[in-house]
C-alpha positions in Angstrom: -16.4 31.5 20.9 -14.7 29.0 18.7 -16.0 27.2 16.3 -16.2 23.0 16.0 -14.1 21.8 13.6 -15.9 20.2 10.6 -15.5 16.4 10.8 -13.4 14.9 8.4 -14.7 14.4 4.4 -14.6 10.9 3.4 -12.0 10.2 0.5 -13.1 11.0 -3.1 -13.1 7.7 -5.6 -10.6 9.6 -7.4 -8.3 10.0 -4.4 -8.9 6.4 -3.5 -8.0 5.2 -7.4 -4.8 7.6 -7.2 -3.2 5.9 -3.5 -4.2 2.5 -4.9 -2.0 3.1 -7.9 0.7 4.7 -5.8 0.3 1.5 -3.7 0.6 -0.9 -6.2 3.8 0.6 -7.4 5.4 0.9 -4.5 5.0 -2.4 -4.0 6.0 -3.8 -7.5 10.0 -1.6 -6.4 10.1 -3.0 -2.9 9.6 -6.5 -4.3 12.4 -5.2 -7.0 14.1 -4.7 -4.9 13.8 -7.7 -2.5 14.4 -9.6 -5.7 17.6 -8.0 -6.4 19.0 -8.9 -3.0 18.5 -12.6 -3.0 20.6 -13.4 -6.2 24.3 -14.0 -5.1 25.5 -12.9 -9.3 24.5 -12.3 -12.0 24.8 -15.9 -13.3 22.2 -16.7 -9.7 18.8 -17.8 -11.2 17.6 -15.8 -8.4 14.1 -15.8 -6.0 10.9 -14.6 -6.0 10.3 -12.5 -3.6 8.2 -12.8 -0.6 7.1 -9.4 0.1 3.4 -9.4 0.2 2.9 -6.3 3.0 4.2 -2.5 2.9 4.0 0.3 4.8 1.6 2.4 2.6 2.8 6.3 0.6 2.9 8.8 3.4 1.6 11.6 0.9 -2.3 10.3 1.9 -3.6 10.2 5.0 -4.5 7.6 7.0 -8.2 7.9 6.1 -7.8 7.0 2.7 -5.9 3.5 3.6 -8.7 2.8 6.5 -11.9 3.7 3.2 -9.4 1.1 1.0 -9.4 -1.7 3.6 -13.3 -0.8 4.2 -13.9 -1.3 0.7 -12.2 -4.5 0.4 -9.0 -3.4 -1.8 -6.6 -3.9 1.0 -6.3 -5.4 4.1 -4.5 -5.1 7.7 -0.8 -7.1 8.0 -0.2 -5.6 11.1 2.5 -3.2 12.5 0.7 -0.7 9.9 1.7 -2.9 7.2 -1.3 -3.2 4.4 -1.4 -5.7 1.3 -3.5 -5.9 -1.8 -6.4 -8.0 -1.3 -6.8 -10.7 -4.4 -9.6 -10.2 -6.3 -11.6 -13.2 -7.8 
């Protein structure tokens, strides 16, 4: 007899605080480095960068991305792309 496995525990507010953060930075370096691409030198006044979407941190599942976009922190870009929602 085997027994069912347990269905999946929702993701704790601390979990949830911790891949925001990790989100949020990953973003801020992949716009870094987007930036850091568009100037031609070092004298180049340079771009902002248009990166508003990222593929979120593999290090949390999938769960805690889906409870982030429930909650109204992220949304959907597409092509498992997320970005941060604005807050008013």
């Amino acid at each position: 007899m085997t027994e069912s496995q347990p269905a999946p525990e929702s993701p704790t507010p601390e979990e949830l605080r911790k891949a925001m953060k990790a989100f949020k930075k990953r973003l801020k370096l992949t716009r870094l480095d987007d930036e850091a691409k568009l100037g031609h030198g070092p004298m180049s006044s340079g771009k902002s960068s248009g990166v508003v979407a990222i593929m979120p941190p593999l290090q949390y599942p999938k769960a805690v991305w889906e409870k982030l976009v429930e909650n109204g922190r992220l949304k959907h870009a597409g092509h498992g792309l997320y970005q941060i929602v604005p807050q008013q």
